[in-house]
mmCIF file as gemmi writes it, N, C-alpha and C atoms, coordinates in Angstrom:
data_model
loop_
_atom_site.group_PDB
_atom_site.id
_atom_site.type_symbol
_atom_site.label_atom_id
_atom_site.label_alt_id
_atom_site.label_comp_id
_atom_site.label_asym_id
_atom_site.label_entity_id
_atom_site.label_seq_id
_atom_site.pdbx_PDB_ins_code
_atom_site.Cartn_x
_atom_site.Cartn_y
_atom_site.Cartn_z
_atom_site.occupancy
_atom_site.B_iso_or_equiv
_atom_site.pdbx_formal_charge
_atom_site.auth_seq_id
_atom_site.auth_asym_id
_atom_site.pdbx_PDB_model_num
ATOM 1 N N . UNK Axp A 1 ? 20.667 -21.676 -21.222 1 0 ? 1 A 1
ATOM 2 C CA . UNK Axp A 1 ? 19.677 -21.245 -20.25 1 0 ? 1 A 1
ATOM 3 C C . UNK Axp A 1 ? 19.932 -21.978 -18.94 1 0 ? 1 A 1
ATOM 4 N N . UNK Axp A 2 ? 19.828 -21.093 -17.772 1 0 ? 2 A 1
ATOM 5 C CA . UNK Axp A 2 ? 20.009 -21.82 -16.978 1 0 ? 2 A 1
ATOM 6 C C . UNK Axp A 2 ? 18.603 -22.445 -16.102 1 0 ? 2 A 1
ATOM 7 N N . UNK Axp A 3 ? 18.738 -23.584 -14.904 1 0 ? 3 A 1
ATOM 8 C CA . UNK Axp A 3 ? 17.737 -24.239 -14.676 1 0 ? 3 A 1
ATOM 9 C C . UNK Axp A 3 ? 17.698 -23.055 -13.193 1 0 ? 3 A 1
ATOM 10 N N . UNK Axp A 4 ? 16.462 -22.813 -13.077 1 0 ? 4 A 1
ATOM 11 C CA . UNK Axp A 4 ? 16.202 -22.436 -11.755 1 0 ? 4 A 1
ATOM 12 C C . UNK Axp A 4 ? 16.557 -22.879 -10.55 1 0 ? 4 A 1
ATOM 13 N N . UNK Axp A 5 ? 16.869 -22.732 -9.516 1 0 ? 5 A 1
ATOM 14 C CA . UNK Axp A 5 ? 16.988 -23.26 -8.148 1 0 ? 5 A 1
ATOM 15 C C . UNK Axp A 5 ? 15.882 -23.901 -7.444 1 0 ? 5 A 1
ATOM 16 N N . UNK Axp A 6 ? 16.05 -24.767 -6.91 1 0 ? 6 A 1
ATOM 17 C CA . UNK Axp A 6 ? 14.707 -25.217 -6.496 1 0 ? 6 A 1
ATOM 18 C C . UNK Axp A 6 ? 14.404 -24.781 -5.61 1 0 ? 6 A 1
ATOM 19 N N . UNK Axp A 7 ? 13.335 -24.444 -5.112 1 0 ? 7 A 1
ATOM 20 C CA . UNK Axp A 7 ? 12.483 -23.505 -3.51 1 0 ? 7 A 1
ATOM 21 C C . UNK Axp A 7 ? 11.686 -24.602 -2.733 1 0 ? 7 A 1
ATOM 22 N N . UNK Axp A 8 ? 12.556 -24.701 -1.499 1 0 ? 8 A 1
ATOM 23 C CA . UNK Axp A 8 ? 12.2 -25.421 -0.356 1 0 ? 8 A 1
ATOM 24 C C . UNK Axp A 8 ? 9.978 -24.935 -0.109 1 0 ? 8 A 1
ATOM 25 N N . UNK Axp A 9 ? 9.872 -25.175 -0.728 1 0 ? 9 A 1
ATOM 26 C CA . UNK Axp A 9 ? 8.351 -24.395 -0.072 1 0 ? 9 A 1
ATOM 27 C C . UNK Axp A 9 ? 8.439 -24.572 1.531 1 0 ? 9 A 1
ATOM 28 N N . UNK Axp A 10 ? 8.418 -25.641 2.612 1 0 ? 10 A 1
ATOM 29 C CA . UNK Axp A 10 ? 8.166 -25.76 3.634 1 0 ? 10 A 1
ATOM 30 C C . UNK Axp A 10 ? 8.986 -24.413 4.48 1 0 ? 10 A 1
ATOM 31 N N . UNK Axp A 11 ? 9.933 -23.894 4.446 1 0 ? 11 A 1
ATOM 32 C CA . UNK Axp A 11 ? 10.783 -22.736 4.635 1 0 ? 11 A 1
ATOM 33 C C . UNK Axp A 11 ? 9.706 -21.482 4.527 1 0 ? 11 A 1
ATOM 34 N N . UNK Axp A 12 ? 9.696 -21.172 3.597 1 0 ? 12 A 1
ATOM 35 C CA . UNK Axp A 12 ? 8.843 -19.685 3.338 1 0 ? 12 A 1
ATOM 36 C C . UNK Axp A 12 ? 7.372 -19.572 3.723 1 0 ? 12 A 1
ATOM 37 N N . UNK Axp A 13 ? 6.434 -20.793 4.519 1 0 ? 13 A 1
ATOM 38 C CA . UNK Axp A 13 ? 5.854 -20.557 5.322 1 0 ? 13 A 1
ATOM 39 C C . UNK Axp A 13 ? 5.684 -20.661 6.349 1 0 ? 13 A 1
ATOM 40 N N . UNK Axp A 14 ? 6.473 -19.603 7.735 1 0 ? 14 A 1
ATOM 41 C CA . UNK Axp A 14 ? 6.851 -19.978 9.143 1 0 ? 14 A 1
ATOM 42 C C . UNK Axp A 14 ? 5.392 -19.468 9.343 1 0 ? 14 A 1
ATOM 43 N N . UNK Axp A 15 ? 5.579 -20.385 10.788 1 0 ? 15 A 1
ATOM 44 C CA . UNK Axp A 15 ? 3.996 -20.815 11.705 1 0 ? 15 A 1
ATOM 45 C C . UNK Axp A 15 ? 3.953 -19.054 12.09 1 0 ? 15 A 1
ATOM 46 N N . UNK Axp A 16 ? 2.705 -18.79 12.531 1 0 ? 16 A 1
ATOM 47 C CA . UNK Axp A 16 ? 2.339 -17.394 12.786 1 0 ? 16 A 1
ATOM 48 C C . UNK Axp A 16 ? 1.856 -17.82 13.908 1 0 ? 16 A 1
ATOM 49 N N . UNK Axp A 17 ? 2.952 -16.899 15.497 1 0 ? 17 A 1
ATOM 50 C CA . UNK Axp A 17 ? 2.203 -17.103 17.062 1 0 ? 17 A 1
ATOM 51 C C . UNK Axp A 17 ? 1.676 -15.56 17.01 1 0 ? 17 A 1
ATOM 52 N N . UNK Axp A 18 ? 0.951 -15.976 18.278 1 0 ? 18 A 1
ATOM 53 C CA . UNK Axp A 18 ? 0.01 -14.674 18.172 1 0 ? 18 A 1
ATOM 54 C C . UNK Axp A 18 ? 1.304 -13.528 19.209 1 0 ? 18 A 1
ATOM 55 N N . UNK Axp A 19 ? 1.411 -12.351 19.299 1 0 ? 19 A 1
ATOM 56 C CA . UNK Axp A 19 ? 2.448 -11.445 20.013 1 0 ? 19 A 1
ATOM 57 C C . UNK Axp A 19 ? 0.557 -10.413 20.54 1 0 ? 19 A 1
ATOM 58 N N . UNK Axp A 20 ? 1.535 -10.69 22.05 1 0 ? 20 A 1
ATOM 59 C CA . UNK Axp A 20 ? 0.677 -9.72 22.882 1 0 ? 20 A 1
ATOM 60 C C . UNK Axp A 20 ? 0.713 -8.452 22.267 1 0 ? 20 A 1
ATOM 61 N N . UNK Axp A 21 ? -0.414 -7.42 22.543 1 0 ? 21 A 1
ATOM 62 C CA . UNK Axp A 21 ? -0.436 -6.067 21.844 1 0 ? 21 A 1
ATOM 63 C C . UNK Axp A 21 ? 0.468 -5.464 22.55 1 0 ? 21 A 1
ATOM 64 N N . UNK Axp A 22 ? 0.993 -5.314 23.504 1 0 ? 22 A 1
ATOM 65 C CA . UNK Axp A 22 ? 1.936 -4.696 24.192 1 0 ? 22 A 1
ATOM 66 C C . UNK Axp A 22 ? 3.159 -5.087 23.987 1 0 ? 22 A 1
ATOM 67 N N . UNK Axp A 23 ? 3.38 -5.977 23.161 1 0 ? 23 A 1
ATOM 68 C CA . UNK Axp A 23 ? 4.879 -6.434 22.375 1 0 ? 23 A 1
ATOM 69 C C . UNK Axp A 23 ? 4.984 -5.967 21.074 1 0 ? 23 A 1
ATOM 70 N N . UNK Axp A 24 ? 3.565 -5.171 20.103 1 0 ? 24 A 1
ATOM 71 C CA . UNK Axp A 24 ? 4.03 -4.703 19.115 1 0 ? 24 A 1
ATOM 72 C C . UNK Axp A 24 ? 4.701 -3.556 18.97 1 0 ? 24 A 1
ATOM 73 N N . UNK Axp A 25 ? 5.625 -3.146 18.392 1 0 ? 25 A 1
ATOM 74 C CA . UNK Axp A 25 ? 6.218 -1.811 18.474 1 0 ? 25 A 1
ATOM 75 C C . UNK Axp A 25 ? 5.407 -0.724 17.702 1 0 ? 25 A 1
ATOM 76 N N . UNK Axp A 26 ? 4.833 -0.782 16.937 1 0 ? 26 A 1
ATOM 77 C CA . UNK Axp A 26 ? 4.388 0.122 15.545 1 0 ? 26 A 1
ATOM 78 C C . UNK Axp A 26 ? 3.121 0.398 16.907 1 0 ? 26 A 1
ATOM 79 N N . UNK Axp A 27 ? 2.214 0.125 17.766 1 0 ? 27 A 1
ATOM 80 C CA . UNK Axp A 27 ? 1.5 -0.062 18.374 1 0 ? 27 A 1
ATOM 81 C C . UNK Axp A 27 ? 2.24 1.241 19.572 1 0 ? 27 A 1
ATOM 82 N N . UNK Axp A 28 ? 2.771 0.916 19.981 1 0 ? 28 A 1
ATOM 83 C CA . UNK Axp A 28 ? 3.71 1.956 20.83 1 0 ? 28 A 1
ATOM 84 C C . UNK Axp A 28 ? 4.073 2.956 20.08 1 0 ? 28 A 1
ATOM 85 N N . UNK Axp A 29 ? 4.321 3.295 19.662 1 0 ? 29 A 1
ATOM 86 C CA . UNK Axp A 29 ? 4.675 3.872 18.245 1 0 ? 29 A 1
ATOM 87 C C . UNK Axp A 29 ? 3.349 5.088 18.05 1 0 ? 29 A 1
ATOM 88 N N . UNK Axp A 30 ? 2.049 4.928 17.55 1 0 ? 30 A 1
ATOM 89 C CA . UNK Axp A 30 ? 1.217 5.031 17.351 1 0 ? 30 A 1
ATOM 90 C C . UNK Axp A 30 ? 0.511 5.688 19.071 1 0 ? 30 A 1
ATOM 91 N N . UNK Axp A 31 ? 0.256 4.587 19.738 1 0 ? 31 A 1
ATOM 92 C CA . UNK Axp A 31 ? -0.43 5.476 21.078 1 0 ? 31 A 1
ATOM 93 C C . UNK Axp A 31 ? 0.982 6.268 21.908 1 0 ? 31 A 1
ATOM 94 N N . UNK Axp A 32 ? 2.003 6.303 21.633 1 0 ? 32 A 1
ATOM 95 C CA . UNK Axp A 32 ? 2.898 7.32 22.331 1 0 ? 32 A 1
ATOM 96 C C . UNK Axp A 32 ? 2.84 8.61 21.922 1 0 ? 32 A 1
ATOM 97 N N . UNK Axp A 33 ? 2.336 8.76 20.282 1 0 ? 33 A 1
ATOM 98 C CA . UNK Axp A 33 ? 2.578 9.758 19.363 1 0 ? 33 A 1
ATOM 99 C C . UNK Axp A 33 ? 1.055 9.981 19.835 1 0 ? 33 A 1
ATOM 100 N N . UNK Axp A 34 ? 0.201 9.685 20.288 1 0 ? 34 A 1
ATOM 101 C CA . UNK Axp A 34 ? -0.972 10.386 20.703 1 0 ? 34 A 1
ATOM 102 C C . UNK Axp A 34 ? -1.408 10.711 21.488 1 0 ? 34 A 1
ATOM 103 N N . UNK Axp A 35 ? -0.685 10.089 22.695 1 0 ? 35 A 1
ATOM 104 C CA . UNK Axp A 35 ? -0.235 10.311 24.049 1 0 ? 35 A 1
ATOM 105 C C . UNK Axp A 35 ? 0.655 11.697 24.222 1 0 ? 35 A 1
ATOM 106 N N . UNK Axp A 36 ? 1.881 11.873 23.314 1 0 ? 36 A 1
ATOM 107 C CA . UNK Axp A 36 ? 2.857 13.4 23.247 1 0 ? 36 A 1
ATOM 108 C C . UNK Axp A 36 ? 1.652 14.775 22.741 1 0 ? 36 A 1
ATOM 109 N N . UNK Axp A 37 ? 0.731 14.161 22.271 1 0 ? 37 A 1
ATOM 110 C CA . UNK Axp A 37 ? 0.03 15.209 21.399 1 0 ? 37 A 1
ATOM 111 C C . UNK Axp A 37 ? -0.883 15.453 22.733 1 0 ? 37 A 1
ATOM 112 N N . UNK Axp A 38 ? -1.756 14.958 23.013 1 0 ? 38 A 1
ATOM 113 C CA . UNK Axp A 38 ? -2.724 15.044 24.305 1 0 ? 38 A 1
ATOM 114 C C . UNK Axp A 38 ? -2.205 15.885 25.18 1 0 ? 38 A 1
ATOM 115 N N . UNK Axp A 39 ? -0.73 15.378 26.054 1 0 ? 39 A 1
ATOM 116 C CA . UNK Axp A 39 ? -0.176 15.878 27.08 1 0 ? 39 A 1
ATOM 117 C C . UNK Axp A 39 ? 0.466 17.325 26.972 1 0 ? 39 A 1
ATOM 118 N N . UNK Axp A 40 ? 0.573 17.661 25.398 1 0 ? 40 A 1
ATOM 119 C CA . UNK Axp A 40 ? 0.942 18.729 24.921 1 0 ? 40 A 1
ATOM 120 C C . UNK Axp A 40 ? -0.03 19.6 25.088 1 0 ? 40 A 1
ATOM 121 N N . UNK Axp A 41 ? -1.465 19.42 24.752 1 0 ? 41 A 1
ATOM 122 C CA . UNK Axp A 41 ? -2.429 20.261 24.605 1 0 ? 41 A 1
ATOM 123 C C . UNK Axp A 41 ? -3.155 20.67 25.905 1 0 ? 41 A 1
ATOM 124 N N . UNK Axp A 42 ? -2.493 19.715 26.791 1 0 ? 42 A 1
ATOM 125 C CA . UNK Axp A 42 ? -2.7 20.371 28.281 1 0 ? 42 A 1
ATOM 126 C C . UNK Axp A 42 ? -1.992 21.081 28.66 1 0 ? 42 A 1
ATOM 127 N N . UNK Axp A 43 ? -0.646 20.978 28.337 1 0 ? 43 A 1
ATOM 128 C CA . UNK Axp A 43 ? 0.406 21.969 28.617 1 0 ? 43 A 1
ATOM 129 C C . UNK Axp A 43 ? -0.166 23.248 28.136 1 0 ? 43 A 1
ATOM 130 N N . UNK Axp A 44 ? -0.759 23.713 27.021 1 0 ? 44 A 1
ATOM 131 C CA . UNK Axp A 44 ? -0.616 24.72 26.05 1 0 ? 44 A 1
ATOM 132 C C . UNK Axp A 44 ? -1.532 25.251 26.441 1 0 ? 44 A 1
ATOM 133 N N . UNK Axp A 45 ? -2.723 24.086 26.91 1 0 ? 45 A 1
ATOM 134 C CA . UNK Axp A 45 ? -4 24.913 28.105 1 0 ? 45 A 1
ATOM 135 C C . UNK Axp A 45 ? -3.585 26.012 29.125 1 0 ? 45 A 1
ATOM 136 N N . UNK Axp A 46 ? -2.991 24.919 29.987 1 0 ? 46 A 1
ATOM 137 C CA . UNK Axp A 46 ? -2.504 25.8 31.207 1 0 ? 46 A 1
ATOM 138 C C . UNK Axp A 46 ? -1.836 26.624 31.166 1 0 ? 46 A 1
ATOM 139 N N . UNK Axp A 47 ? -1.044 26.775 30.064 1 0 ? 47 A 1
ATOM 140 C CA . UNK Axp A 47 ? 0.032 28.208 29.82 1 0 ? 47 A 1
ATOM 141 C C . UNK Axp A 47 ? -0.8 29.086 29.313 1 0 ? 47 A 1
ATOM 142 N N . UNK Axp A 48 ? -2.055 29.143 28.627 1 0 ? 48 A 1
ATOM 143 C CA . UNK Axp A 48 ? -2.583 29.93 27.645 1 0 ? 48 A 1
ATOM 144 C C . UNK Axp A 48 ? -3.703 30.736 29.235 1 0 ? 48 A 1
ATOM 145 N N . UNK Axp A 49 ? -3.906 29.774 29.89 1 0 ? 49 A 1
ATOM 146 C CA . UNK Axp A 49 ? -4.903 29.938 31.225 1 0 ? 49 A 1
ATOM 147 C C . UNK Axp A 49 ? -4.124 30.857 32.359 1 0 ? 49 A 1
ATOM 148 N N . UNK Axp A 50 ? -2.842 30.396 32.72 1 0 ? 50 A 1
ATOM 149 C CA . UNK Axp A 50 ? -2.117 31.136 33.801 1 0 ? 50 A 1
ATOM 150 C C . UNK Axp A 50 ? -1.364 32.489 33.13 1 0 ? 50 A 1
ATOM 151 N N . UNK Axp A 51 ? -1.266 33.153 31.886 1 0 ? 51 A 1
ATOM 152 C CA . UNK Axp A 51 ? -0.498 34.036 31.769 1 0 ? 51 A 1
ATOM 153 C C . UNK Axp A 51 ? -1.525 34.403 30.642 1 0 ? 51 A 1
ATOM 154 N N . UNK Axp A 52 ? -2.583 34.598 31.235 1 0 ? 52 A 1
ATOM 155 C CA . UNK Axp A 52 ? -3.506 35.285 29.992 1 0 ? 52 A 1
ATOM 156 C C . UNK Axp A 52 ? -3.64 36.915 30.082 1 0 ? 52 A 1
ATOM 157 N N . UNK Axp A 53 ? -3.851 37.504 28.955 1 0 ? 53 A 1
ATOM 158 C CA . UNK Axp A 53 ? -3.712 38.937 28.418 1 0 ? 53 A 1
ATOM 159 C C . UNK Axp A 53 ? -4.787 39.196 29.655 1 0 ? 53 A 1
ATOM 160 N N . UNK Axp A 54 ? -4.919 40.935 30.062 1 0 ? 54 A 1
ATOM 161 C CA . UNK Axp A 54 ? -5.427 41.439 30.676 1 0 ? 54 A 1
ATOM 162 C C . UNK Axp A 54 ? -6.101 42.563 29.7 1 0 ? 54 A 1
ATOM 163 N N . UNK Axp A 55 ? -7.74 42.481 29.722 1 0 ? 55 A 1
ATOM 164 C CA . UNK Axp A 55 ? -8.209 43.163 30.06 1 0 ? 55 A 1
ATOM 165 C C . UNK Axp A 55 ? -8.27 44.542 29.787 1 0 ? 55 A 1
ATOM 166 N N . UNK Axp A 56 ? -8.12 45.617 28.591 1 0 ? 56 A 1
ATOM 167 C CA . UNK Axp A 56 ? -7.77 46.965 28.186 1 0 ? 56 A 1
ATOM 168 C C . UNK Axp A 56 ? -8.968 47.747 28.372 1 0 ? 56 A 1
ATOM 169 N N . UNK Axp A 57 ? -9.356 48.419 29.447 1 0 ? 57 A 1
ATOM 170 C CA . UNK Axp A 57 ? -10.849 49.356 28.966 1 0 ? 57 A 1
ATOM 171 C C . UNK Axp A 57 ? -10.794 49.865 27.733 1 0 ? 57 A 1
ATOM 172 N N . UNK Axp A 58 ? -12.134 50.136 27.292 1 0 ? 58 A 1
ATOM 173 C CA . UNK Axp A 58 ? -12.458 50.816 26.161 1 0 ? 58 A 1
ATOM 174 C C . UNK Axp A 58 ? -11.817 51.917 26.439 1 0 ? 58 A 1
ATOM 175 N N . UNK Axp A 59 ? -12.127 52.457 27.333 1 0 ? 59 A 1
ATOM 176 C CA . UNK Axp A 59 ? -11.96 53.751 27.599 1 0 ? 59 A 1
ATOM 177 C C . UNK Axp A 59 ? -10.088 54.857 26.98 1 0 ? 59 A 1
ATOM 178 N N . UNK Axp A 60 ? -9.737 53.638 27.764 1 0 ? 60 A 1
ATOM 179 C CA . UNK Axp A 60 ? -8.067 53.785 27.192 1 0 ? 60 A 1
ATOM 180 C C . UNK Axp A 60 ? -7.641 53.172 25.724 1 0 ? 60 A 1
ATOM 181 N N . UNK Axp A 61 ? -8.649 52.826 25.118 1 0 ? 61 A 1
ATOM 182 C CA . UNK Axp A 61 ? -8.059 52.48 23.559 1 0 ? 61 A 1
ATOM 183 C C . UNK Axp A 61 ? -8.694 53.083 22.932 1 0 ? 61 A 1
ATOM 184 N N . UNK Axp A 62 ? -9.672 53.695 23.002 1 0 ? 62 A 1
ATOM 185 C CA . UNK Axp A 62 ? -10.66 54.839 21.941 1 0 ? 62 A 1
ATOM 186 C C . UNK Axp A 62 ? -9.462 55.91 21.708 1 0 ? 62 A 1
ATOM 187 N N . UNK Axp A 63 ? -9.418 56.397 20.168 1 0 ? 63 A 1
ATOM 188 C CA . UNK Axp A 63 ? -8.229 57.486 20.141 1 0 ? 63 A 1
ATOM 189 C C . UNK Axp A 63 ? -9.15 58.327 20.455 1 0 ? 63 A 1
ATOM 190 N N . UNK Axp A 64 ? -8.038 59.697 20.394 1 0 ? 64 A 1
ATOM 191 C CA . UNK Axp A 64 ? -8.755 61.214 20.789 1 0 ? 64 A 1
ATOM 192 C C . UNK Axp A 64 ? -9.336 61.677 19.851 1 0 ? 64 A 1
ATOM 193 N N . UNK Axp A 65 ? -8.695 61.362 18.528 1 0 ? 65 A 1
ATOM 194 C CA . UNK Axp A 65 ? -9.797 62.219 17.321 1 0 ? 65 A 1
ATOM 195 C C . UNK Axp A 65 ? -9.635 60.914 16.046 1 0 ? 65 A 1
ATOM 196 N N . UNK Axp A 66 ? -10.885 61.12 15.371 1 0 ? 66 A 1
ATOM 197 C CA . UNK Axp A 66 ? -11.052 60.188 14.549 1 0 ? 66 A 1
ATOM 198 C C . UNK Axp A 66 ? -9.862 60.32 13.661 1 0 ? 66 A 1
ATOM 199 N N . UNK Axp A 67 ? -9.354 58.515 12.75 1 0 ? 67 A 1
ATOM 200 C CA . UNK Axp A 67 ? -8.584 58.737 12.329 1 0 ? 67 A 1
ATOM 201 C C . UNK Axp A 67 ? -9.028 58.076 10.726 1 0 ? 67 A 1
ATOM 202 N N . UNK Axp A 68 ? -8.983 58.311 9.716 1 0 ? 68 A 1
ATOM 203 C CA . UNK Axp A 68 ? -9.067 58.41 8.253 1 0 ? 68 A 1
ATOM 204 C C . UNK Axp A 68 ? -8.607 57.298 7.736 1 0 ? 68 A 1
ATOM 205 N N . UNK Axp A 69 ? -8.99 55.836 7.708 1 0 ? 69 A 1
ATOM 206 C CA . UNK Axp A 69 ? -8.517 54.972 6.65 1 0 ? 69 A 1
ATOM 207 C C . UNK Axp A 69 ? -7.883 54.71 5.778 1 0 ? 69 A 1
ATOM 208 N N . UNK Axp A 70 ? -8.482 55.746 4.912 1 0 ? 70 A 1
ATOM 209 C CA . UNK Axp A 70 ? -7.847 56.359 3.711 1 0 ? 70 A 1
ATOM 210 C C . UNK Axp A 70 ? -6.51 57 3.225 1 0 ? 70 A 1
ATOM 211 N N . UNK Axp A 71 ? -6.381 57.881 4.804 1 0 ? 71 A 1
ATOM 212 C CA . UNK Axp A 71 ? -5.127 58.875 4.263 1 0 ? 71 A 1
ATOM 213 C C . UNK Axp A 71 ? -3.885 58.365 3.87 1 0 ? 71 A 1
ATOM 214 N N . UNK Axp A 72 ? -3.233 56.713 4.157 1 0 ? 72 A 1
ATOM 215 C CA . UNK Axp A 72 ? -1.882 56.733 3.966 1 0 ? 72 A 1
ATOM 216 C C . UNK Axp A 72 ? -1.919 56.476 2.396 1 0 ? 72 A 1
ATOM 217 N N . UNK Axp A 73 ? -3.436 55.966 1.938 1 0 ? 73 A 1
ATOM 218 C CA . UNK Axp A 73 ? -3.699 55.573 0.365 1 0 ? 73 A 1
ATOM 219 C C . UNK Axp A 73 ? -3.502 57.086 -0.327 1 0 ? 73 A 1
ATOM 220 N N . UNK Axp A 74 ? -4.14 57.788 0.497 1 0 ? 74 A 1
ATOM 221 C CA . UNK Axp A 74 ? -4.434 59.095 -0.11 1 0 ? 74 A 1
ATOM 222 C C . UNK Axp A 74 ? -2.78 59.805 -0.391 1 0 ? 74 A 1
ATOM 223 N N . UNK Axp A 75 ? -2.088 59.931 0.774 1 0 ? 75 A 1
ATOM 224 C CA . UNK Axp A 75 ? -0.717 60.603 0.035 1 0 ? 75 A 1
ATOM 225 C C . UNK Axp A 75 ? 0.298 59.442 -0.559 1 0 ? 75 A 1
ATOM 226 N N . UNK Axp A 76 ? -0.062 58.782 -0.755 1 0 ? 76 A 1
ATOM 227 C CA . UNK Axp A 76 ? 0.396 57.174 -1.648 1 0 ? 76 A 1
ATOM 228 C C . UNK Axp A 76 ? 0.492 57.503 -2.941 1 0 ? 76 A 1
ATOM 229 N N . UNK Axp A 77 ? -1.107 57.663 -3.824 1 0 ? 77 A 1
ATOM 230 C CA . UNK Axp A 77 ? -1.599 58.246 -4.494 1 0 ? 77 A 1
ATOM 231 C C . UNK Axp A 77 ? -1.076 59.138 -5.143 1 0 ? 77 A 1
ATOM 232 N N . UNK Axp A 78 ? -1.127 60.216 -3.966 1 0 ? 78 A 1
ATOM 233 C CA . UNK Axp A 78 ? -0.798 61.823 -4.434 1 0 ? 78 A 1
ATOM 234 C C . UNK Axp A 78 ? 0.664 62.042 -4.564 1 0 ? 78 A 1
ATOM 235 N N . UNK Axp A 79 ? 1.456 60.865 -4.123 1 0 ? 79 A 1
ATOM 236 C CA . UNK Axp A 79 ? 2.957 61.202 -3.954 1 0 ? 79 A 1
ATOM 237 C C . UNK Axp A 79 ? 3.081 60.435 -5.909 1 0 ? 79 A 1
ATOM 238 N N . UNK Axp A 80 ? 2.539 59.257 -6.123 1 0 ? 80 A 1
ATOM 239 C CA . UNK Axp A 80 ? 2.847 58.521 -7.398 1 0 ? 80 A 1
ATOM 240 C C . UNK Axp A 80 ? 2.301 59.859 -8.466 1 0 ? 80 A 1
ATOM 241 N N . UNK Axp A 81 ? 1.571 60 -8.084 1 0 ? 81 A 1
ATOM 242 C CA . UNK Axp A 81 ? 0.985 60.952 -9.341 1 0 ? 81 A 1
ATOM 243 C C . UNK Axp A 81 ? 2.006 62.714 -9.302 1 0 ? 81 A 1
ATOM 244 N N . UNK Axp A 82 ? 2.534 62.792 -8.732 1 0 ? 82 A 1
ATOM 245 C CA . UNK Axp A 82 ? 3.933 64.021 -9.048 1 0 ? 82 A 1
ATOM 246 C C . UNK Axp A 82 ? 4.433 63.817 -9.96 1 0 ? 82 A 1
ATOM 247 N N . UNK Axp A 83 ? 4.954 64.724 -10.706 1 0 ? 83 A 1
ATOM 248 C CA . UNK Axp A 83 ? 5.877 64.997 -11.894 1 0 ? 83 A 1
ATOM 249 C C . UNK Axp A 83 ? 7.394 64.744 -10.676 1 0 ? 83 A 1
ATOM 250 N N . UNK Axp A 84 ? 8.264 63.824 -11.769 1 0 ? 84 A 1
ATOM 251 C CA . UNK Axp A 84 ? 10.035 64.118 -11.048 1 0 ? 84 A 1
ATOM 252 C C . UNK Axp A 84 ? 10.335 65.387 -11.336 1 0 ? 84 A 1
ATOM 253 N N . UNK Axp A 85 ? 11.122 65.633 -10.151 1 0 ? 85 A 1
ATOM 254 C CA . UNK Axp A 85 ? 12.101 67.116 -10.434 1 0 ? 85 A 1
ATOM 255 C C . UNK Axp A 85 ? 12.842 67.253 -11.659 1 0 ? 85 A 1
Protein backbone atom coordinates (compact mmCIF):
# COMPACT_ATOMS: atom_id res chain seq x y z
CA UNK A 1 0.00 0.00 0.00
CA UNK A 2 1.16 3.04 -0.74
CA UNK A 3 1.50 6.20 1.75
CA UNK A 4 -0.34 9.23 0.50
CA UNK A 5 1.37 12.48 -0.43
CA UNK A 6 1.28 14.98 1.91
CA UNK A 7 -0.99 18.30 1.13
CA UNK A 8 0.60 21.58 1.79
CA UNK A 9 -2.84 22.94 3.29
CA UNK A 10 -1.46 26.65 3.32
CA UNK A 11 -1.40 26.42 -0.80
CA UNK A 12 -5.06 25.46 -1.48
CA UNK A 13 -6.33 28.38 0.39
CA UNK A 14 -5.36 31.59 -1.76
CA UNK A 15 -6.46 35.01 -0.16
CA UNK A 16 -9.77 36.16 -1.99
CA UNK A 17 -9.36 40.19 -3.38
CA UNK A 18 -12.39 41.66 -4.16
CA UNK A 19 -12.47 42.25 -8.56
CA UNK A 20 -14.44 45.32 -9.60
CA UNK A 21 -17.85 44.27 -11.31
CA UNK A 22 -16.65 45.58 -14.45
CA UNK A 23 -13.65 43.14 -14.43
CA UNK A 24 -15.96 40.14 -14.23
CA UNK A 25 -16.40 38.51 -17.51
CA UNK A 26 -19.49 36.11 -16.96
CA UNK A 27 -21.01 39.71 -15.89
CA UNK A 28 -20.35 41.09 -19.45
CA UNK A 29 -21.34 38.13 -20.69
CA UNK A 30 -24.78 38.25 -19.18
CA UNK A 31 -25.66 42.23 -19.60
CA UNK A 32 -24.26 42.15 -23.35
CA UNK A 33 -26.61 39.18 -24.08
CA UNK A 34 -29.39 41.49 -22.77
CA UNK A 35 -28.25 44.42 -24.15
CA UNK A 36 -28.19 42.33 -28.07
CA UNK A 37 -31.76 41.28 -27.14
CA UNK A 38 -33.18 44.91 -26.20
CA UNK A 39 -31.42 46.62 -29.18
CA UNK A 40 -32.86 43.91 -31.33
CA UNK A 41 -36.39 44.50 -30.31
CA UNK A 42 -36.05 48.04 -31.31
CA UNK A 43 -34.81 47.19 -34.48
CA UNK A 44 -37.80 44.78 -35.13
CA UNK A 45 -40.06 47.77 -33.81
CA UNK A 46 -39.05 50.11 -36.29
CA UNK A 47 -39.04 47.73 -39.20
CA UNK A 48 -42.44 46.31 -38.24
CA UNK A 49 -43.55 50.42 -37.88
CA UNK A 50 -41.90 51.82 -41.22
CA UNK A 51 -42.98 49.07 -43.75
CA UNK A 52 -46.30 48.20 -42.31
CA UNK A 53 -49.14 46.37 -44.42
CA UNK A 54 -51.68 48.75 -45.88
CA UNK A 55 -54.95 48.86 -45.28
CA UNK A 56 -57.48 46.52 -47.80
CA UNK A 57 -61.18 47.96 -47.91
CA UNK A 58 -63.78 45.66 -47.19
CA UNK A 59 -65.14 46.52 -50.07
CA UNK A 60 -62.40 44.90 -52.35
CA UNK A 61 -62.12 41.63 -50.33
CA UNK A 62 -65.85 40.66 -50.01
CA UNK A 63 -66.14 37.89 -52.91
CA UNK A 64 -68.90 38.24 -55.53
CA UNK A 65 -70.89 35.19 -54.61
CA UNK A 66 -70.91 33.21 -51.54
CA UNK A 67 -68.51 30.50 -51.32
CA UNK A 68 -69.31 26.85 -49.59
CA UNK A 69 -66.88 25.56 -46.92
CA UNK A 70 -67.80 22.42 -47.48
CA UNK A 71 -67.40 21.80 -51.16
CA UNK A 72 -63.66 20.73 -51.46
CA UNK A 73 -64.80 18.05 -48.45
CA UNK A 74 -67.76 17.43 -50.46
CA UNK A 75 -66.04 16.22 -53.87
CA UNK A 76 -63.22 14.68 -51.53
CA UNK A 77 -65.85 12.50 -50.27
CA UNK A 78 -67.64 11.90 -53.41
CA UNK A 79 -64.42 11.24 -55.38
CA UNK A 80 -63.28 8.33 -52.32
CA UNK A 81 -66.57 6.81 -52.41
CA UNK A 82 -66.42 5.81 -56.55
CA UNK A 83 -66.12 2.40 -57.62
CA UNK A 84 -62.37 1.98 -59.75
CA UNK A 85 -62.77 1.56 -63.40
Amino acid sequence: MQTPLPIDRGSLLLPVTPVPWWRVGVMWLVVGGLGVVVIASFMLLATALRHADTVVPYAVVRPAAPITPSAPAMQARNHAATPAP
